[in-house]
mmCIF file as gemmi writes it, N, C-alpha and C atoms, coordinates in Angstrom:
data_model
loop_
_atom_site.group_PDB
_atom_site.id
_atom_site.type_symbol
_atom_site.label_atom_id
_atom_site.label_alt_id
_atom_site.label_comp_id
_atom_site.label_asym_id
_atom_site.label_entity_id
_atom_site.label_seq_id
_atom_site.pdbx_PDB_ins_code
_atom_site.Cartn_x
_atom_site.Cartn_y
_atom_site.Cartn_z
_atom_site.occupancy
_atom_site.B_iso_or_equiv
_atom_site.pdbx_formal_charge
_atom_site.auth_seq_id
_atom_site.auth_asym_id
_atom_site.pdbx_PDB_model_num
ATOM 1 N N . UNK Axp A 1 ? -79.008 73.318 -125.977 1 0 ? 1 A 1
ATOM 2 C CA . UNK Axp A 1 ? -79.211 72.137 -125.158 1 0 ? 1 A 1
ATOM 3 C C . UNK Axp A 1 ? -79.557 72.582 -123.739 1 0 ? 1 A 1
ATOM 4 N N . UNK Axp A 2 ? -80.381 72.254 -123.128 1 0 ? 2 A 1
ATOM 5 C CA . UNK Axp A 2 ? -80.933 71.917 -121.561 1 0 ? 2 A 1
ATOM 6 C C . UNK Axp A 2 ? -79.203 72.246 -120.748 1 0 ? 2 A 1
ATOM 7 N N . UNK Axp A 3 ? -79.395 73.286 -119.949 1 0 ? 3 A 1
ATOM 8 C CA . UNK Axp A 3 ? -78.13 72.752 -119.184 1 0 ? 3 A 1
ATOM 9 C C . UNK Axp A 3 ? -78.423 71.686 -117.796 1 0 ? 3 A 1
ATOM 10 N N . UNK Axp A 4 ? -79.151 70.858 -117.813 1 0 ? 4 A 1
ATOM 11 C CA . UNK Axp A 4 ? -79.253 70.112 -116.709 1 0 ? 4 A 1
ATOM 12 C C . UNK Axp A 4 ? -78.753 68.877 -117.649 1 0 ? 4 A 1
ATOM 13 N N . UNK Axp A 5 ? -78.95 69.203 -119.098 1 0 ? 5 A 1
ATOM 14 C CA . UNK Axp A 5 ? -77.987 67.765 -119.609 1 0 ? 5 A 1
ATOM 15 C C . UNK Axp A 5 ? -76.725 67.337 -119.464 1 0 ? 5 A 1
ATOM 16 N N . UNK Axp A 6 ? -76.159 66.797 -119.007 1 0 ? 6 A 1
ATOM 17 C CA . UNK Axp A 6 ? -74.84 66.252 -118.581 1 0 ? 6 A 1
ATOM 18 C C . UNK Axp A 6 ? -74.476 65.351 -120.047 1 0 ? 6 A 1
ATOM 19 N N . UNK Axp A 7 ? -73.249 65.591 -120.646 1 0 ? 7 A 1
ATOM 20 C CA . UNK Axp A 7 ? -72.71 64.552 -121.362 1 0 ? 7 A 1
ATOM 21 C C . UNK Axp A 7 ? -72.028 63.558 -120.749 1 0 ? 7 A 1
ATOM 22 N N . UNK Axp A 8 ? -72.671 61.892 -121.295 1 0 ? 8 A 1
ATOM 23 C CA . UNK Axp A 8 ? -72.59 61.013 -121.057 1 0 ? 8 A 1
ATOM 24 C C . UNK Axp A 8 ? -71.472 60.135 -121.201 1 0 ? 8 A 1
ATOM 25 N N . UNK Axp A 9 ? -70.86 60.739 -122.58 1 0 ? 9 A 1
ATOM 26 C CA . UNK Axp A 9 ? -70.311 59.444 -123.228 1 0 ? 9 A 1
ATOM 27 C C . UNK Axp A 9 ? -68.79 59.566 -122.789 1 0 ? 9 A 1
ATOM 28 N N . UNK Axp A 10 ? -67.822 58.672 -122.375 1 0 ? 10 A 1
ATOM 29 C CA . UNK Axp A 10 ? -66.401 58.464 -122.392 1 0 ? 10 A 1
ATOM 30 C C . UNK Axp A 10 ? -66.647 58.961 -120.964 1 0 ? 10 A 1
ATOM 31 N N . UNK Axp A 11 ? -66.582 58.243 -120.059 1 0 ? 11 A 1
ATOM 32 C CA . UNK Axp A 11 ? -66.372 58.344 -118.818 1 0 ? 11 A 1
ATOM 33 C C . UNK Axp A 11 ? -66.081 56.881 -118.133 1 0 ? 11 A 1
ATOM 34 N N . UNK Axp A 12 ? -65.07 57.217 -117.226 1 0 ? 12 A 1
ATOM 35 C CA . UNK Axp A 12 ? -64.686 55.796 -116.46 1 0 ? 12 A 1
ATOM 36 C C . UNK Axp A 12 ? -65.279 56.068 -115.069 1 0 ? 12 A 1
ATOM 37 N N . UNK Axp A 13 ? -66.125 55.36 -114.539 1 0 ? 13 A 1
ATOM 38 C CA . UNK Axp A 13 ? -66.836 54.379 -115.196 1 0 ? 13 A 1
ATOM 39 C C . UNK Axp A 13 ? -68.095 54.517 -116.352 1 0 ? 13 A 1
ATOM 40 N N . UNK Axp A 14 ? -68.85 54.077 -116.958 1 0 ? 14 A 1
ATOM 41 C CA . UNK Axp A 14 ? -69.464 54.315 -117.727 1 0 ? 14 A 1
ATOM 42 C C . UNK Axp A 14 ? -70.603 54.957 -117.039 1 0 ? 14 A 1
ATOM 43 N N . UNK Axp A 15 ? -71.985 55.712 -117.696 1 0 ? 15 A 1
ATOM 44 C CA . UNK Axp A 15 ? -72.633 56.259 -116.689 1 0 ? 15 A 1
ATOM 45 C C . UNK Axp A 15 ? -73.362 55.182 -117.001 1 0 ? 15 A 1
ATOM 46 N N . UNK Axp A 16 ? -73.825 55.344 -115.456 1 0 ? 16 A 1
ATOM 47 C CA . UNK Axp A 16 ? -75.243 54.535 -114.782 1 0 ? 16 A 1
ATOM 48 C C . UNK Axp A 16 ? -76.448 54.522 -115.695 1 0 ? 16 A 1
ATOM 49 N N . UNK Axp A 17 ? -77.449 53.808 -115.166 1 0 ? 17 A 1
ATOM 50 C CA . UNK Axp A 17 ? -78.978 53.261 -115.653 1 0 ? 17 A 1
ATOM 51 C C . UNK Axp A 17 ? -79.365 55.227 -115.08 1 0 ? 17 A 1
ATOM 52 N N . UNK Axp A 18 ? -79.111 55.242 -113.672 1 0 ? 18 A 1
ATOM 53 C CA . UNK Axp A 18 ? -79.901 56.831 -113.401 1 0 ? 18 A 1
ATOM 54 C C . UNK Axp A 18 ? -79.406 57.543 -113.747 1 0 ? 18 A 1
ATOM 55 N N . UNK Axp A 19 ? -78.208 58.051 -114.568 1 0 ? 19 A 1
ATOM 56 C CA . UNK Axp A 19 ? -77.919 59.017 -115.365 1 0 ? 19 A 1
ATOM 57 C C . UNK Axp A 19 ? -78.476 58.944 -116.343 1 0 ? 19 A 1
ATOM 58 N N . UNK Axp A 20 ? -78.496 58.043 -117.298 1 0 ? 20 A 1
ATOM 59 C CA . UNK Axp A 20 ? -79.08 57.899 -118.28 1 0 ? 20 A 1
ATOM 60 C C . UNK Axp A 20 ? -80.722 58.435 -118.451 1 0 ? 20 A 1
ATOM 61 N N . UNK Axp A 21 ? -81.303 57.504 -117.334 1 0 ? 21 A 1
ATOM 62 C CA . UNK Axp A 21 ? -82.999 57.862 -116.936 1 0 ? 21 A 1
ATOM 63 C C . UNK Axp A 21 ? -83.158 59.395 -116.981 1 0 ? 21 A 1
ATOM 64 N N . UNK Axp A 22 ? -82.28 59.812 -115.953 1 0 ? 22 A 1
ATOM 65 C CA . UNK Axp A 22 ? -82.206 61.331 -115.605 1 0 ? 22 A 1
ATOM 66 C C . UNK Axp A 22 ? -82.047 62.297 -116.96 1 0 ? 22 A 1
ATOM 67 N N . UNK Axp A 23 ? -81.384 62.344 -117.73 1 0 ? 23 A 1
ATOM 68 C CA . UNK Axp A 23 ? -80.811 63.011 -119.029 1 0 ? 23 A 1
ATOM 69 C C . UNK Axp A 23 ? -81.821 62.944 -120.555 1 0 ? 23 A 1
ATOM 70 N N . UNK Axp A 24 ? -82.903 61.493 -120.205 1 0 ? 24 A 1
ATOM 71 C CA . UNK Axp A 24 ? -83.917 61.244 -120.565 1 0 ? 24 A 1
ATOM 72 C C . UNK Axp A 24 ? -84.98 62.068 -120.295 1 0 ? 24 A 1
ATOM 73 N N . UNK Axp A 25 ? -85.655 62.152 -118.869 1 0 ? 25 A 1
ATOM 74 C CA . UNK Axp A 25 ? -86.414 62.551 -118.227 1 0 ? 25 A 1
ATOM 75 C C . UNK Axp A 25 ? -86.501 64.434 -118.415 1 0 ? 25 A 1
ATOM 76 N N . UNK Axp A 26 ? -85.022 64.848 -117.97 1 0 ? 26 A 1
ATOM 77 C CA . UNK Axp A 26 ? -85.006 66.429 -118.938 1 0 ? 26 A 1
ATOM 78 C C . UNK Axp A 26 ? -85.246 66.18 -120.195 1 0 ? 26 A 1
ATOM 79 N N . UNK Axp A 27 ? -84.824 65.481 -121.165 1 0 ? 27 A 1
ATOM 80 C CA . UNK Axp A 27 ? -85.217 65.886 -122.246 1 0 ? 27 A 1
ATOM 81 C C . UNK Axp A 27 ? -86.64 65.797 -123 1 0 ? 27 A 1
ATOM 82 N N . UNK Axp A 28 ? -87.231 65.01 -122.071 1 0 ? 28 A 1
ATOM 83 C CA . UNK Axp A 28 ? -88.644 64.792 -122.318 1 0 ? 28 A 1
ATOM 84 C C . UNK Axp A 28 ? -89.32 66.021 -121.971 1 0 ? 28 A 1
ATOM 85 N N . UNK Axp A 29 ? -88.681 66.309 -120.841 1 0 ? 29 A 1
ATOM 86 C CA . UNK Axp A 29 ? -89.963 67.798 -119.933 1 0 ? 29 A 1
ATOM 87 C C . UNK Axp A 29 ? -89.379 69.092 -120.684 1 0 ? 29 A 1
ATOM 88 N N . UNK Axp A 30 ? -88.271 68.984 -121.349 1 0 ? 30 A 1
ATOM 89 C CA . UNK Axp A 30 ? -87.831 70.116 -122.33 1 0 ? 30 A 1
ATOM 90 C C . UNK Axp A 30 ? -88.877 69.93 -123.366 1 0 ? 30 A 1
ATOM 91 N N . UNK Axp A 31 ? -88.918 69.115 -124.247 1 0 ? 31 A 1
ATOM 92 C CA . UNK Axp A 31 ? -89.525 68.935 -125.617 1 0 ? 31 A 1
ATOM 93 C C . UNK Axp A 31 ? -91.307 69.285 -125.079 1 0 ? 31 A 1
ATOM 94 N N . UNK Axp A 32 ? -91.429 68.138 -123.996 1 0 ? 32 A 1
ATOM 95 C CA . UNK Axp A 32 ? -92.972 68.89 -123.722 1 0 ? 32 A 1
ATOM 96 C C . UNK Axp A 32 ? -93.599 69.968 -123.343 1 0 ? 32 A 1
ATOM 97 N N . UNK Axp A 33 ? -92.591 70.709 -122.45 1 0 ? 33 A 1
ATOM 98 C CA . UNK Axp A 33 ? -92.463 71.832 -122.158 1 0 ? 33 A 1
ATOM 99 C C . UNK Axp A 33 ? -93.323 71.422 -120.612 1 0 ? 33 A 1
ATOM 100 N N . UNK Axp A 34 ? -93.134 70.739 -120.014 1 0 ? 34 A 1
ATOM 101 C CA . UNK Axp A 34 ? -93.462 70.729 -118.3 1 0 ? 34 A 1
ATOM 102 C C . UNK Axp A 34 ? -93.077 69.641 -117.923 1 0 ? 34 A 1
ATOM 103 N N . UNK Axp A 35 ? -92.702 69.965 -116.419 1 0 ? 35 A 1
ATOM 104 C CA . UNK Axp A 35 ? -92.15 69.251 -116.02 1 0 ? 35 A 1
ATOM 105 C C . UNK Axp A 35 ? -93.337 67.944 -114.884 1 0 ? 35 A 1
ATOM 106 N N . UNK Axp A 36 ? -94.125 68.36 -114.99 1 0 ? 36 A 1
ATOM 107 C CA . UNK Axp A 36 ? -95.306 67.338 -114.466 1 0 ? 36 A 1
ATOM 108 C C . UNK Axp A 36 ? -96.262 67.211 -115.666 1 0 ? 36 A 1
ATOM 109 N N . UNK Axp A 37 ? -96.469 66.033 -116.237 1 0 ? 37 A 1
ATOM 110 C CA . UNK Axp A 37 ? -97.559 66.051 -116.827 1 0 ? 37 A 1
ATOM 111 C C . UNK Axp A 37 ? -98.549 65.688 -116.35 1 0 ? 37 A 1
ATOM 112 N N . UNK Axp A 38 ? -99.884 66.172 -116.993 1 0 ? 38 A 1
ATOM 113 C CA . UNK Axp A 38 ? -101.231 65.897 -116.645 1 0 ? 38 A 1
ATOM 114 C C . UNK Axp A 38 ? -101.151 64.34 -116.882 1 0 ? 38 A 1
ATOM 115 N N . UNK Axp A 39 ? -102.786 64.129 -116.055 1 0 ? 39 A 1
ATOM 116 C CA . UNK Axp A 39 ? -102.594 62.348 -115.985 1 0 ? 39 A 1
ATOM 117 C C . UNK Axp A 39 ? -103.316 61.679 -116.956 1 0 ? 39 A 1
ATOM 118 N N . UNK Axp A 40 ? -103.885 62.712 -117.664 1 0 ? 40 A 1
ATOM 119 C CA . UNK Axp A 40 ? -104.083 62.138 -119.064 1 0 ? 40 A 1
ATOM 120 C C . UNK Axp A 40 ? -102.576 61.944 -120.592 1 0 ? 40 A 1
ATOM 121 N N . UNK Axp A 41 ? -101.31 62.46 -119.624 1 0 ? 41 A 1
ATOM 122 C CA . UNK Axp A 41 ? -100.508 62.442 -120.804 1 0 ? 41 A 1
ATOM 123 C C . UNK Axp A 41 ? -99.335 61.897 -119.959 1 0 ? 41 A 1
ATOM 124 N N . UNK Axp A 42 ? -99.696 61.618 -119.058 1 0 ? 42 A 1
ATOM 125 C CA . UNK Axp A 42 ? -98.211 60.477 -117.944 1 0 ? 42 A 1
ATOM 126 C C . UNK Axp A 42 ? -98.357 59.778 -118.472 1 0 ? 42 A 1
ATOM 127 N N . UNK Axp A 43 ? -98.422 58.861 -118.967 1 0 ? 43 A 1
ATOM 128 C CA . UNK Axp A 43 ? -98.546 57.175 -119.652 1 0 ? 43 A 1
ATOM 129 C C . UNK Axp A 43 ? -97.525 57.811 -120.662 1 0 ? 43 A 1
ATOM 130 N N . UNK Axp A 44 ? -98.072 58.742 -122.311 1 0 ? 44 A 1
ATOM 131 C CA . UNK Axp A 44 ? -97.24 58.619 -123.174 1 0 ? 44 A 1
ATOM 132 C C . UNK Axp A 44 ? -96.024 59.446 -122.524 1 0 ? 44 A 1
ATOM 133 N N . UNK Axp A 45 ? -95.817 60.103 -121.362 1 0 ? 45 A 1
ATOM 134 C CA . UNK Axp A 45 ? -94.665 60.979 -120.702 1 0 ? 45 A 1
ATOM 135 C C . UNK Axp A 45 ? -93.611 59.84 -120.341 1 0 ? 45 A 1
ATOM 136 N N . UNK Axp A 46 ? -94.415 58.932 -119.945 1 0 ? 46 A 1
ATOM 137 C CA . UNK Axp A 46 ? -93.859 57.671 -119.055 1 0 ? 46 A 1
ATOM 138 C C . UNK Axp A 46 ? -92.74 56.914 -120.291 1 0 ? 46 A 1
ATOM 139 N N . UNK Axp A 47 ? -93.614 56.786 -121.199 1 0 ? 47 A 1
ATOM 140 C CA . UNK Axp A 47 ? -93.536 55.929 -122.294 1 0 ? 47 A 1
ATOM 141 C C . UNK Axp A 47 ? -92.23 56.428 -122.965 1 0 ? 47 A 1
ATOM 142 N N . UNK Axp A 48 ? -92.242 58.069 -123.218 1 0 ? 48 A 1
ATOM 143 C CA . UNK Axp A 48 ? -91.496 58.563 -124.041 1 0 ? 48 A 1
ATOM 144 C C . UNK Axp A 48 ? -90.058 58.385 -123.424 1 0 ? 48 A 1
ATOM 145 N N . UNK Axp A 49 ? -89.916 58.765 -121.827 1 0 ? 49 A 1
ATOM 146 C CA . UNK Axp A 49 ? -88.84 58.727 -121.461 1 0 ? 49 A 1
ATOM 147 C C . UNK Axp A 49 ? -88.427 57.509 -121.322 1 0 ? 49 A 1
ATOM 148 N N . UNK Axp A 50 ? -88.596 56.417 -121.001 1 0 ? 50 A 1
ATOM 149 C CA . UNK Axp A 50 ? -88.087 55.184 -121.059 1 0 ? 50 A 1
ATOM 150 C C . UNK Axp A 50 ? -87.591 54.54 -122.923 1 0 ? 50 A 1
ATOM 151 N N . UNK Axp A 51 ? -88.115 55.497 -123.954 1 0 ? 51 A 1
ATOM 152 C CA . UNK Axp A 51 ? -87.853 54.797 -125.339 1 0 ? 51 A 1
ATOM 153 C C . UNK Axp A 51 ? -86.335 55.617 -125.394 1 0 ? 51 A 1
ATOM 154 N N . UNK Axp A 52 ? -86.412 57.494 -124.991 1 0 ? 52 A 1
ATOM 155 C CA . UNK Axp A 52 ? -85.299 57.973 -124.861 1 0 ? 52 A 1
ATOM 156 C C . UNK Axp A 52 ? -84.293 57.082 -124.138 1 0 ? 52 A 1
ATOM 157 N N . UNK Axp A 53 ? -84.2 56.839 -122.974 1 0 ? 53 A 1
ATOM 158 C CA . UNK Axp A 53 ? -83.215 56.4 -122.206 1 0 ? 53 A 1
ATOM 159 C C . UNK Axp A 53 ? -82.813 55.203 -122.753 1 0 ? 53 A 1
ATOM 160 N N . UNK Axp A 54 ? -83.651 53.719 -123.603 1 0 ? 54 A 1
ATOM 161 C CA . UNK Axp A 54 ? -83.428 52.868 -124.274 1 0 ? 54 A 1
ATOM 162 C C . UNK Axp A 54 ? -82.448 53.626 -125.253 1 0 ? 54 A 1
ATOM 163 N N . UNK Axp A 55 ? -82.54 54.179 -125.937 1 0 ? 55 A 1
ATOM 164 C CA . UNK Axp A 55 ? -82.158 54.628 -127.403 1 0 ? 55 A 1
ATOM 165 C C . UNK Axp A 55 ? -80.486 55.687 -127.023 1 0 ? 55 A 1
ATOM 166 N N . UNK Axp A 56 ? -80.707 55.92 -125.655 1 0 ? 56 A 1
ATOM 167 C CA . UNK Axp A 56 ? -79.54 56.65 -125.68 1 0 ? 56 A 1
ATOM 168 C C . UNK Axp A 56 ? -78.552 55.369 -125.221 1 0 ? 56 A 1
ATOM 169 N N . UNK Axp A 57 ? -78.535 54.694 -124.003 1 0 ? 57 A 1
ATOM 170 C CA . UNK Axp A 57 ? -77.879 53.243 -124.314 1 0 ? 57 A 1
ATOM 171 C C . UNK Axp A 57 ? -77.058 52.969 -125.403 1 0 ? 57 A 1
ATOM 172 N N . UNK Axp A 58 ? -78.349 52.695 -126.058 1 0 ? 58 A 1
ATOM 173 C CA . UNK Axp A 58 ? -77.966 52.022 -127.1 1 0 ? 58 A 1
ATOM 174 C C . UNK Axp A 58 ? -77.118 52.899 -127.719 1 0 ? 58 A 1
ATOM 175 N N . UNK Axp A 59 ? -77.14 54.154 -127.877 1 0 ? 59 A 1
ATOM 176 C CA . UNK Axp A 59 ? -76.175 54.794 -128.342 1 0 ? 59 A 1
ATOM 177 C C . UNK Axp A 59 ? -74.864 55.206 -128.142 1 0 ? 59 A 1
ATOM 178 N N . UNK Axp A 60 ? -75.037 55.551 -126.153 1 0 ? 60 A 1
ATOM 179 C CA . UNK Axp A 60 ? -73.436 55.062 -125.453 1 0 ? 60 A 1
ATOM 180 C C . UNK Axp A 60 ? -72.781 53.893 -125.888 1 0 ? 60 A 1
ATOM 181 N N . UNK Axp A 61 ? -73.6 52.701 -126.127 1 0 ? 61 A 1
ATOM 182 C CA . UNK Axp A 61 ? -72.879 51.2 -126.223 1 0 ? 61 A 1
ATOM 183 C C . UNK Axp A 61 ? -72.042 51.429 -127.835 1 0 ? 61 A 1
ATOM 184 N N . UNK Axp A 62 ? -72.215 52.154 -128.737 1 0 ? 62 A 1
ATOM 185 C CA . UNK Axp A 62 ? -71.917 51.79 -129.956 1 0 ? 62 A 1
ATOM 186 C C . UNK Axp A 62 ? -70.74 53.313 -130.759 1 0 ? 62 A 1
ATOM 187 N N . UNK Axp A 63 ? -70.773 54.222 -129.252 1 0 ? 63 A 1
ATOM 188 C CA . UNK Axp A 63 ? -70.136 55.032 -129.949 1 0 ? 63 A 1
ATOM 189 C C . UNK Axp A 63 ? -68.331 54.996 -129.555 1 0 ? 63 A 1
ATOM 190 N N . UNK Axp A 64 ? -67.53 55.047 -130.324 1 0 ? 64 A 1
ATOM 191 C CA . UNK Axp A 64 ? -66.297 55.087 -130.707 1 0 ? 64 A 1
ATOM 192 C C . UNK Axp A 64 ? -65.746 56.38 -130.369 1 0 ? 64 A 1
ATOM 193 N N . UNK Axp A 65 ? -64.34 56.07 -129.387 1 0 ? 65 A 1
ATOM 194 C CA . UNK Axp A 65 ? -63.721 57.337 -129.606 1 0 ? 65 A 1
ATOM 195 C C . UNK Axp A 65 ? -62.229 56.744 -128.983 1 0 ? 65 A 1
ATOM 196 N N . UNK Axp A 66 ? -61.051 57.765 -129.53 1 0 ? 66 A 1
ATOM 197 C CA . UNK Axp A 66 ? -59.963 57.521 -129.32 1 0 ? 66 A 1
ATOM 198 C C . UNK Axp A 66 ? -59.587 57.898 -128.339 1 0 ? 66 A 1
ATOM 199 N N . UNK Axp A 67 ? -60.172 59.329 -127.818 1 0 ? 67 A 1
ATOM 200 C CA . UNK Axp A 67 ? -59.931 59.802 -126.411 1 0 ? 67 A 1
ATOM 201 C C . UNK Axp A 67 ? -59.606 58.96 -125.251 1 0 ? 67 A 1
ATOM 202 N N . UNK Axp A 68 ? -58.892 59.577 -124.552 1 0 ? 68 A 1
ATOM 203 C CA . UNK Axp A 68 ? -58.927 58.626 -122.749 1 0 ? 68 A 1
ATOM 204 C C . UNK Axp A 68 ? -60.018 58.992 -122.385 1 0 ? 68 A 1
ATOM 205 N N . UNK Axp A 69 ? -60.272 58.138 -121.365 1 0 ? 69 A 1
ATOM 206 C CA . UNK Axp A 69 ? -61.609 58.42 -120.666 1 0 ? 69 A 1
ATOM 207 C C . UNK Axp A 69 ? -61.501 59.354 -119.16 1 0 ? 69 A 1
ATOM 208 N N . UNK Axp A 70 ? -62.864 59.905 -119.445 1 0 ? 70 A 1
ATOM 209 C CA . UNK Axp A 70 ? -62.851 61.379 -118.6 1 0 ? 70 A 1
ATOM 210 C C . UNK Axp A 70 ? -63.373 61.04 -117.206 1 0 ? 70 A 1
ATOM 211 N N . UNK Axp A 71 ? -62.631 61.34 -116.437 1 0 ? 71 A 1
ATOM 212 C CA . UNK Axp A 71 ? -62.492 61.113 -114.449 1 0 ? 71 A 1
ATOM 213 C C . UNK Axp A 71 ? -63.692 62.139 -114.358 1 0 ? 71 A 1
ATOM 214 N N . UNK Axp A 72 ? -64.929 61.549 -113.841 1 0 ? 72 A 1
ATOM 215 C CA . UNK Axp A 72 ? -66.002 62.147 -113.21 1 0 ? 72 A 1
ATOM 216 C C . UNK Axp A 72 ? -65.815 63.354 -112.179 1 0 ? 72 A 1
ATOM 217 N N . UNK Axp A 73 ? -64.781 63.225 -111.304 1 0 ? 73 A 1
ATOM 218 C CA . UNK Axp A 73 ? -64.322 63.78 -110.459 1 0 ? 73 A 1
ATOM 219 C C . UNK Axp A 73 ? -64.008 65.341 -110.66 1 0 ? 73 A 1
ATOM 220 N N . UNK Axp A 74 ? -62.433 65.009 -111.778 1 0 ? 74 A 1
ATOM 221 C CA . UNK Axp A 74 ? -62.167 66.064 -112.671 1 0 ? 74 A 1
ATOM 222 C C . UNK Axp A 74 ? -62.872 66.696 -113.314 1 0 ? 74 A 1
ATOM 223 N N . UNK Axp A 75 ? -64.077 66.112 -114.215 1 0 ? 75 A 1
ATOM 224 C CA . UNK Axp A 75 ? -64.851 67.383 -114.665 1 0 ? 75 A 1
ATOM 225 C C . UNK Axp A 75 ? -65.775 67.975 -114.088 1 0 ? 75 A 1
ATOM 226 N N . UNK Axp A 76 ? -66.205 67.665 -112.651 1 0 ? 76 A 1
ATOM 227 C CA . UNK Axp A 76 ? -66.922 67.773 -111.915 1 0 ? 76 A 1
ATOM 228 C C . UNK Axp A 76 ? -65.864 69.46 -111.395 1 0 ? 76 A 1
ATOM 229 N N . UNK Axp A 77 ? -64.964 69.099 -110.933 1 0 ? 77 A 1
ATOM 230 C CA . UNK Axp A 77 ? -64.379 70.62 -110.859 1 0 ? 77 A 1
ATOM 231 C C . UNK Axp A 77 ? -64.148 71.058 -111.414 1 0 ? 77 A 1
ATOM 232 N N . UNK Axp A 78 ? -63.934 70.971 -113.173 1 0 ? 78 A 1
ATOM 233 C CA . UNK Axp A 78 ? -63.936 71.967 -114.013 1 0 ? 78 A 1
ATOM 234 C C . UNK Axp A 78 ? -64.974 72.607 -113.8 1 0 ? 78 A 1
ATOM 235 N N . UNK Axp A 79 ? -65.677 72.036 -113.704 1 0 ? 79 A 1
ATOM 236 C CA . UNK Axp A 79 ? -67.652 72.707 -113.771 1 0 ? 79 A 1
ATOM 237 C C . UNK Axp A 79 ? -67.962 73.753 -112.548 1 0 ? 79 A 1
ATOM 238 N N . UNK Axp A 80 ? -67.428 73.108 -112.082 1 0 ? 80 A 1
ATOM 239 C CA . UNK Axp A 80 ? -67.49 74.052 -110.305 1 0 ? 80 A 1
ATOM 240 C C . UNK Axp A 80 ? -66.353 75.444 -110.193 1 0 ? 80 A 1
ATOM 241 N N . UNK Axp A 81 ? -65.161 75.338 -111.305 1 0 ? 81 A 1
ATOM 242 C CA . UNK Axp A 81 ? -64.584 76.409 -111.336 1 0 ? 81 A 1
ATOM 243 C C . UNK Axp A 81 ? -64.761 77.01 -112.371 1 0 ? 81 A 1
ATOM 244 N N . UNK Axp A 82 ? -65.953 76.621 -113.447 1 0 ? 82 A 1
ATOM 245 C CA . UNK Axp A 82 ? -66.563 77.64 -114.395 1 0 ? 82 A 1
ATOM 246 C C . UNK Axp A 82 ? -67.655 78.526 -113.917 1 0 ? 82 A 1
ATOM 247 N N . UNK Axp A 83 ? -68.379 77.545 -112.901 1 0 ? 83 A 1
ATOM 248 C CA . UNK Axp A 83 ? -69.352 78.269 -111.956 1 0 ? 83 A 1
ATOM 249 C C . UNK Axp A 83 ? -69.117 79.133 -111.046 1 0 ? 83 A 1
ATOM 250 N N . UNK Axp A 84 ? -67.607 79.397 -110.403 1 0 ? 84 A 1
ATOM 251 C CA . UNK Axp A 84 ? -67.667 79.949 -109.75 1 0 ? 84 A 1
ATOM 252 C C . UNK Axp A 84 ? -67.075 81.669 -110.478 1 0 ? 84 A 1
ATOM 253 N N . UNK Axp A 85 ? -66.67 81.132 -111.436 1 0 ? 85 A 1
ATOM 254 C CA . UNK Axp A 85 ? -66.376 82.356 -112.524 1 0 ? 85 A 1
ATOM 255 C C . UNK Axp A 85 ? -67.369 82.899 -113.444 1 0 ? 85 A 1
ATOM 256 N N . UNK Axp A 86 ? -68.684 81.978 -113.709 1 0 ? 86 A 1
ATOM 257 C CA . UNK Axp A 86 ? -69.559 83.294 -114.24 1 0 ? 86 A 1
ATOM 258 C C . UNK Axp A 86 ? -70.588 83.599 -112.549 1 0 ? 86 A 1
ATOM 259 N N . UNK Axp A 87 ? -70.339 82.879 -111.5 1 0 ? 87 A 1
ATOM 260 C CA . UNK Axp A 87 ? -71.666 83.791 -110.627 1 0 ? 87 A 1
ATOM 261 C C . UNK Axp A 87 ? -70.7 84.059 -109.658 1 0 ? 87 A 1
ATOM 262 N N . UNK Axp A 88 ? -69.66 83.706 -109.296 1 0 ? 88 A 1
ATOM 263 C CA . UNK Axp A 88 ? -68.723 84.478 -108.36 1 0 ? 88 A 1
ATOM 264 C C . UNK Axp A 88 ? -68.914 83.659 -107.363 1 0 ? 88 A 1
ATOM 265 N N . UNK Axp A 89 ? -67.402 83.46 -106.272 1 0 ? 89 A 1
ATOM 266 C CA . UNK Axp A 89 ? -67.507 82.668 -105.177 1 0 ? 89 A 1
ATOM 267 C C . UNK Axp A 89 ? -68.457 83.071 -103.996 1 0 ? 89 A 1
C-alpha cells in the first residue's frame, strides 16, 4: 500500500470529505503511475478519483466494528514516534 495512505475507518470524528478526496487522489496517481496527468487523460483522472472517493464513503458508511474509536491525535503520535525510530530524532 502507498504510504501516503492513511487508514480511514473508526475514527472519532469520522474522516472528512478531504481525507477521503485525498486517499482517493493517491490512489489514483499510484495505479496510473503519475502524479500530473496529461490533458488528454485529466478528465478520465478527474473522473476516476471522484468514483474512488464515492465508493470509499460508501464503504466507511457500511463498515462494522466493535472496536472503540481511534483519537486522531493519539495515532498521530504513534506515527511520529515510529518515525522518529526508523530515521532518528
Amino acid at each position: 500500500m502507498c504510504r501516503n495512505i492513511r487508514p480511514l475507518n473508526n475514527f472519532e470524528p469520522p474522516a472528512t470529505g478531504d481525507e477521503v478526496h485525498a486517499a482517493a487522489l493517491q490512489y489514483v496517481r499510484k495505479v496510473a503511475g503519475t502524479t500530473k496527468p496529461s490533458a488528454a487523460n485529466q478528465a478520465a483522472f478527474d473522473r476516476a478519483v471522484e468514483e474512488v472517493a464515492h465508493t470509499t464513503r460508501h464503504l466507511l458508511a457500511e463498515l462494522v466494528t466493535t472496536a472503540p474509536p481511534k483519537n486522531r491525535e493519539t495515532e498521530a503520535e504513534k506515527a511520529r514516534a515510529r518515525a522518529r525510530l526508523r530515521y532518528g530524532a
